[in-house]
Every structure is written in C-alpha cells, then in structure tokens.
N, C-alpha and C positions, 0 to 999 in steps of 0.2 A: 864556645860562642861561635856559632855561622857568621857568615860576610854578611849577610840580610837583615841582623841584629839588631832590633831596634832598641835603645835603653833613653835614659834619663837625658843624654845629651840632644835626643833629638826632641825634646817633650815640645810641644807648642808653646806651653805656660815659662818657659825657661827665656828669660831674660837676661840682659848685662846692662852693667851699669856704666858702662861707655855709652852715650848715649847714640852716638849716628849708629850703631849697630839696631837699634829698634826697627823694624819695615824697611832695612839696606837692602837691595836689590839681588846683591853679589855676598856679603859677607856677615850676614846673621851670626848671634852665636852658636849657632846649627852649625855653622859651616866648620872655620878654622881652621882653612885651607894652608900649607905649610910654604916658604918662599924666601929666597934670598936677597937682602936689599943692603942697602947704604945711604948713609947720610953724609953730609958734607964733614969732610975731613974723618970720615971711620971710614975702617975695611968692611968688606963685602959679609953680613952675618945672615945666619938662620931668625925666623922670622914667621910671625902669624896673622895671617889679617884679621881683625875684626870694623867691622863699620869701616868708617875712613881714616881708620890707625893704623898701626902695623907694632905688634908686641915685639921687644927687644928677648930673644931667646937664649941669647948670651949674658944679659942681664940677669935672666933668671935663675938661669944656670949658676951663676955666680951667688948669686942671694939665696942656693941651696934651694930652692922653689919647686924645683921640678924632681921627677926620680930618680936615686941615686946611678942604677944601673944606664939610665937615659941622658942626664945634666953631660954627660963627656962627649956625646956625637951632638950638640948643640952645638958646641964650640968653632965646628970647623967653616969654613968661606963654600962649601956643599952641601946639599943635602944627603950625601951619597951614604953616611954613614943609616942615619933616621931611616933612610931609603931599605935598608937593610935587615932594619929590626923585623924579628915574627911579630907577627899582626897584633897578640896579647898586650905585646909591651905597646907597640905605637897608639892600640886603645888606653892602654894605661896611661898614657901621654894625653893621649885626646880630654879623657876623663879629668886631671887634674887640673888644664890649662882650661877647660870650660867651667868648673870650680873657681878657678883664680879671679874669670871674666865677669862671672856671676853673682859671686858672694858678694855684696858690698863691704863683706870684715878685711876682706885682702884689697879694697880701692887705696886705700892712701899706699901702701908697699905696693903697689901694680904701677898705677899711674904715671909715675913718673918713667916709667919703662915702654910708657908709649909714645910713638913717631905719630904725626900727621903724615899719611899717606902721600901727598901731593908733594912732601917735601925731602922723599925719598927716592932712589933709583934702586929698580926693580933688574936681578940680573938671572941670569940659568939660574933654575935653580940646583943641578947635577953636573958632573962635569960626566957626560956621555961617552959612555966605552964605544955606543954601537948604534945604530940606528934603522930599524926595518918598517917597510912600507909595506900595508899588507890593500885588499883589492875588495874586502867584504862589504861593502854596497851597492846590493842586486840591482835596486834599480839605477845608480850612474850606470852597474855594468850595463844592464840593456840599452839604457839611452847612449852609453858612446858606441856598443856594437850595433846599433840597429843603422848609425851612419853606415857604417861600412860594410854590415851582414845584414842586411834587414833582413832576411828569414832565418837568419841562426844568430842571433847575436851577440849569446854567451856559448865559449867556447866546451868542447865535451869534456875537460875536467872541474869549470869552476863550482859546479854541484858537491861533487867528491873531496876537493881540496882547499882547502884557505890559500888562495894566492899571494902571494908577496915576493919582493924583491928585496935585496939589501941599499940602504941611503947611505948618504955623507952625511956623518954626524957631526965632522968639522963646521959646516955650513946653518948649524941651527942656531936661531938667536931670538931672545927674549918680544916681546911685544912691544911697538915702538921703535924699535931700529929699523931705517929705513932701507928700502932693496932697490938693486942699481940694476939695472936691465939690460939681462945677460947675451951675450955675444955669441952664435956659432956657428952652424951648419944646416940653411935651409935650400930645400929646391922647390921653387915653384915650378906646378902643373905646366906650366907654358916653355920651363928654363931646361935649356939641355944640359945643363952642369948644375953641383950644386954653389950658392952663395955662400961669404960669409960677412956675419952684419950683425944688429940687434937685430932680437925675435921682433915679429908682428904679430903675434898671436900670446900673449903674455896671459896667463890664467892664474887665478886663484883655485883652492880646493880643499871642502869645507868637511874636516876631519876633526877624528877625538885621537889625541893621544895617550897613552899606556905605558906607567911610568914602572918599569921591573922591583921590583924587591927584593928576595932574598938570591935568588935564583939558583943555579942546578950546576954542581960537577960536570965534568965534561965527560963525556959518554953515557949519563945519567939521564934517560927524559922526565919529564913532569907527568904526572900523572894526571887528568882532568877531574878528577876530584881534590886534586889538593893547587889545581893550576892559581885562585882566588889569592891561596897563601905568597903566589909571589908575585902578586899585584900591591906597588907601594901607595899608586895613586892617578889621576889624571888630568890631564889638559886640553886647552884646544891645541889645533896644527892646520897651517896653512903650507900645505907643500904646493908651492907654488909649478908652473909647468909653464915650459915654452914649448907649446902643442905642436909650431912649424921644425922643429929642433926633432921633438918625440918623433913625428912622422915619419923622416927623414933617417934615423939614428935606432929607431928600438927594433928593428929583425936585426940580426937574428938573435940577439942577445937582452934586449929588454932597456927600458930606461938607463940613461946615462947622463949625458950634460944638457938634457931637458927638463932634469929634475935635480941636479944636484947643487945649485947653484944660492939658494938660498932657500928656506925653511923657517916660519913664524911660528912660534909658541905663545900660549896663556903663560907667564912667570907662575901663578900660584899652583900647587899642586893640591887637588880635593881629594881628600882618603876615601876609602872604601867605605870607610867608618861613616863619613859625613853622606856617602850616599846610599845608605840603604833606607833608606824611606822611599828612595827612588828607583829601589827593584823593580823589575817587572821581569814576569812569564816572556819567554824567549819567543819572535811571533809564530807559528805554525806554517811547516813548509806548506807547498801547495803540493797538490793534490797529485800522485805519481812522482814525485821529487823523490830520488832515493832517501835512506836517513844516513845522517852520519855512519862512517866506520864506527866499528868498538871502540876506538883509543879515544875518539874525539865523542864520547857519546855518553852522557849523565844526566840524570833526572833531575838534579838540584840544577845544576846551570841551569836547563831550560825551564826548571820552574820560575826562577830570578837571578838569569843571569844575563838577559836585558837589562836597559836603561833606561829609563821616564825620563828622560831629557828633552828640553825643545830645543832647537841649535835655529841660529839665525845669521844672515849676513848681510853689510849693510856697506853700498858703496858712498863716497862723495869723490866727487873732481875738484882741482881747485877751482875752478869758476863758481861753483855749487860755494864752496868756501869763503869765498871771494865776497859771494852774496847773501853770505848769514844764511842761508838755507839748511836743514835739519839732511840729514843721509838718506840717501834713498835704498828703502829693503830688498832687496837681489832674492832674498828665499827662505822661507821657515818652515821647519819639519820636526818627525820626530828621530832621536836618534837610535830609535827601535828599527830603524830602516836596513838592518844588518843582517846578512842569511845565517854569517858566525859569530856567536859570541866572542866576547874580549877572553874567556878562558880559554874556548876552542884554540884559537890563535897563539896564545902564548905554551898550551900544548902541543900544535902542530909545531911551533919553531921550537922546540927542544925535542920532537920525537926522535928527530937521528940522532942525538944526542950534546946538540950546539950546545953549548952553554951561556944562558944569559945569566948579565951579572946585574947587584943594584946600580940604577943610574942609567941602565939601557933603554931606548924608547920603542916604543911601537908606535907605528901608525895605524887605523881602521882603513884608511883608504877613502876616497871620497864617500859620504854618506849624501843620499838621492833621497827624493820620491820620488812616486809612478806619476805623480801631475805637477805640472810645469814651475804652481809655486812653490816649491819645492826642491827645486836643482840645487845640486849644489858646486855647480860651475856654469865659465859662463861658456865653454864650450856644447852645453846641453844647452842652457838660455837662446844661445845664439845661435840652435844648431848648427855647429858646427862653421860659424860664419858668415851663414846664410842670411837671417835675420837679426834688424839692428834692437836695440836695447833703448827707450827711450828715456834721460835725463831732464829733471825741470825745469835746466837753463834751457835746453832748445838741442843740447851736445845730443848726438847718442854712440852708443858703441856695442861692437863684437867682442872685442878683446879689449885690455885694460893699456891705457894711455899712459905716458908719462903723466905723474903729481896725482894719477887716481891714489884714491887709499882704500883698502879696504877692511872691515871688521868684524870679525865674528864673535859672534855672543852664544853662551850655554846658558841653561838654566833648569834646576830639577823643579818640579811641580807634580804634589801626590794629593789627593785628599787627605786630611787630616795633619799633613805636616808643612812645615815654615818652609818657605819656596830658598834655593839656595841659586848661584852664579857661579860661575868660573872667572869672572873679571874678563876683560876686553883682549880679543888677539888680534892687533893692530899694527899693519906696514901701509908706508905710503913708497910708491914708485919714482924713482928716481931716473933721470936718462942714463945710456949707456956711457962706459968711457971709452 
C-alpha cells in the first residue's frame, strides 16, 4: 500500500455514531488524529479524537478491542511506542478503531470509553529525543532576505540544500501553555553596547511539524523513496523568535536563544494515513531552478508528496477579549508553499548518516506566500517593523505584546473528500520575569 492510499476510512459516505463527529471541523471520522490526555484524577494516556470526544485507548486496549501485536504500545503515558510501528500496522490500527467508531454494533462496548474533550487536558504527545528546524519556505525565505539583500535574497545554497538547524526539544509544549517573554541580548542600531532585557520584537511562526517514526541506525541514511515510511504523523508548530535577540546572536553560528526559548505545538498528531486524500503534486520549480541532487530526487514524492493544506493564523489581544470581539486573521495560505518536501527533509537529515529516532520532531520552517495575505510572520507583515498592523480596538502592532495570543489553524480540503483539522495551536504571551 503507498502513503497516498486512499481506502474505506476516507469514503465520504462513512459516518460514526458519535454524533458531534458529523461536519466537526477538526475531527471527522476521516481523521483520528492520535494524542495523549487526561482526566481528572487518571494519568496521562494514549487517545483518539473523534468529534468533541477523545476515545480511552487504554480502555481498549484492556477490553482486547484493538490488535494484538498493537493493544501493548497503547498502554504507555507516550506515543513514542505507536510512533514506531511500520506504517502496515499503524494502518491496521487506523482501520479497526474507524470500525469501532462507525459500526453502531460496537456503540454500547465503545461508549463508555469516551471523554468529553473539554473535560480533558491535552499533553505532548511524545516525549522528544531531538528537535530540528528546517528553513523550506521559499517565499518567507525571500521576504525575510529581500530586508536585508534586496537583490539576492536567498543565499547560493538554499536551492541545492534543505536548510536546517538543530532546536531545544526541552522547550516544546502542548497547545495552551502559555509563553513568558524571554530575556537576552539585544543591540539597538543607535546602542554602542549590546542590552540585556525582554525582546521587543517577539514573533510568532507559522509551521507544520513532522513527527519521526520508525527511524534509521546510525551511519545508515534513508533513502528517499522509502523516507514516507518514517514519517509517524503531523502537527502544527509555532517556533516562536525573538527577532531583536536572532539579529544580534545568529553570525556566525546560527539561531540560539532567539529560538530556543519556547516552542507551541497542535497535541493531536494526524497520520499519514488520514491525509492522503490530501496529496498533492509537489509545485514545479521555476524555470532555471537547478533540480534536486540524485539522493533527494524521486518521482513519487513529487507527484504526492505535497500537502493540500490551508494553514491560518489568527491573533486577539486582550482588549480584543476584553470586548467579546472574534480574532483577527494575521494570514491564510497554502501549505504547498514549500521548495522541499517533508521526505526530501527527513532524507536530507539522515544522509550523513544521523540517526533519527520515533518521537523526534521536525520542523518545515516558516511556510509564506508570495502576497502579503499570506505571511506567515509578523516580521514580513510588518516588514520588518516598519509598518504597523491594525487591530479592531484601535491597538496596532509590529511585534506581539504582552496577553497577545496567538492561533494557528490547519485543515486538509480535496474535492471529493471530508475536509479534516489539526485542532488549534494556541499560546498567549505572558510578561517577562
């Protein structure tokens, strides 16, 4: 079976008998996104969303429900195990528990193994070996280098190489935990020394993350035709940036504690499985663009190894909050906006032979468009400062204030198949201490 697969779990006509699952925005029974939660007085378990439930997978597990080879990595307070399986079994997984959701002969034995979402807490759902940030969003890249290079403004390798750096995985955390606004090393254009203070330039940045599966021996690269098999699943990612901090701190060595300081995730992780209705043909470089090297270079990726995603981001202040007011949309695009696929990337970081393990993340890197609504920061909104951002209260801003929140939203939409979500990636800012 291919990654692009489409079977019985994504039919349109396929229904559950949970009822808020019918036309849910985020968790159809198309989706079945995988996630770790709890409820008051239980420990932290594996877990399924449907509608605005969340399935007990340790319950199932227990009541013999699920596969025997699979019911054991259910159990643990991670997903790291699930994370792990070859893609066969975790469809064999998918298949069953969209059986369970859907037969109405398994509602009375299901039912009672479901949570009200709203009366859960949602937590990682991996515990993260490793965490890499990679840079494949051509158009942020040209909008942040056209500040700086307006005649070159991508450098002479990002054509040739999937750029990335390594993150702090220590610093990643669920959607909802709020970010206190970090402290360090800025020098303003006018300062003959550098400061040390909270940033003034606090950014959001509107990413997908790529959650590892099985992963690669050490000395061992992945191959790009088999790179799909160690992709376990994905989320959003808000790597947040204190842009006055990056300025200051990234020659000669790159990001540091402008980036590492906190990190928002989507909790739910959506398989591969739930999105191939949302393949899509990888876009066509332009025209003189070398092509990929041989290693990073396969005709199945680029026939469907994009993503029909529409990704969105939506600010409020609290004043905005203060006065009932709805969020205001910061940028919606597509997440086709990428020069490298999610395989390219996860074969480029194993070609010298790294080894990634399950539970390791990736990031895509800010994903852009070429026009304006479509940024996906607000350092491009704002160029760089220059221009203010205008709010409904009358606020406006460059960069993001104390008690701003912000949210980013995913969502697959194909013809012919049921539109699916990734659930909300949401922090609100906190003052420094």
């Amino acid at each position: 079976m291919s990654w692009w697969t489409i079977d019985a779990t994504h039919a349109p006509r396929r229904t559950s008998w949970v009822a808020s699952a019918q036309g849910h925005g985020d968790f159809p029974v198309q989706n079945l996104p995988f996630g770790i939660f709890s409820t008051e007085g239980t420990y932290p378990r594996a877990g399924v969303a449907i509608g605005d439930a969340i399935l007990d997978l340790v319950a199932c597990a227990g009541e013999g429900l699920l596969p025997a080879d699979v019911a054991p990595l259910c159990v643990g307070e991670t997903l790291n195990g699930l994370m792990a399986l070859p893609a066969a079994e975790r469809g064999a997984l998918r298949h069953r528990l969209s059986d369970l959701l859907s037969d109405q002969a398994h509602r009375a034995r299901i039912e009672p193994m479901l949570h009200d979402a709203a009366d859960c807490t949602l937590h990682l759902p991996a515990r993260i070996g490793d965490y890499t940030d990679f840079y494949v969003g051509i158009h942020h890249a040209n909008n942040i280098g056209r500040q700086f290079r307006p005649d070159n403004p991508l450098l002479p390798n990002y054509k040739y190489v999937p750029i990335g750096y390594h993150g702090r995985a220590s610093s990643v955390r669920p959607s909802g935990e709020p970010l206190v606004r970090p402290c360090g090393q800025r020098k303003p254009p006018e300062a003959d020394a550098p400061l040390f203070g909270p940033t003034a330039r606090l950014d959001y940045e509107l990413e997908l993350g790529v959650w590892i599966g099985p992963g690669n021996d050490l000395g061992t690269p992945i191959p790009i035709a088999q790179a799909a098999d160690h992709i376990a699943g994905f989320c959003l990612l808000n790597d947040w940036s204190a842009r006055d901090f990056q300025a200051w701190e990234y020659q000669p060595l790159g990001p540091f504690l402008a980036k590492n300081f906190h990190s928002t995730i989507s909790p739910w992780v959506v398989t591969p499985e739930a999105l191939a209705p949302f393949r899509i043909a990888q876009p066509a470089r332009p025209e003189g663009d070398p092509a990929p090297l041989a290693y990073l270079g396969d005709a199945d990726d680029q026939a469907h190894g994009a993503l029909g995603l529409v990704l969105e981001v939506e600010l409020t202040s609290a004043a905005m909050r203060d006065a009932g007011l709805a969020p205001l949309r910061l940028s919606r695009g597509p997440a086709s906006n990428m020069y490298w696929t999610v395989q390219q990337i996860v074969t480029h970081h194993a070609s010298n032979g790294c080894n990634l393990q399950p539970g390791d993340l990736l990031g895509t890197g800010t994903i852009s468009a070429p026009e304006r609504a479509g940024y996906g920061s607000l350092m491009e909104l704002s160029s760089g400062g220059r221009e203010s951002i205008a709010l409904p209260t009358g606020e406006t801003r460059t960069f993001l204030e104390d008690g701003d929140e912000v949210t980013l939203r995913a969502r697959g939409e194909a013809v012919g198949a049921v539109p699916i979500g990734f659930g909300a990636c949401r922090a609100r800012v906190l003052p420094a201490r």
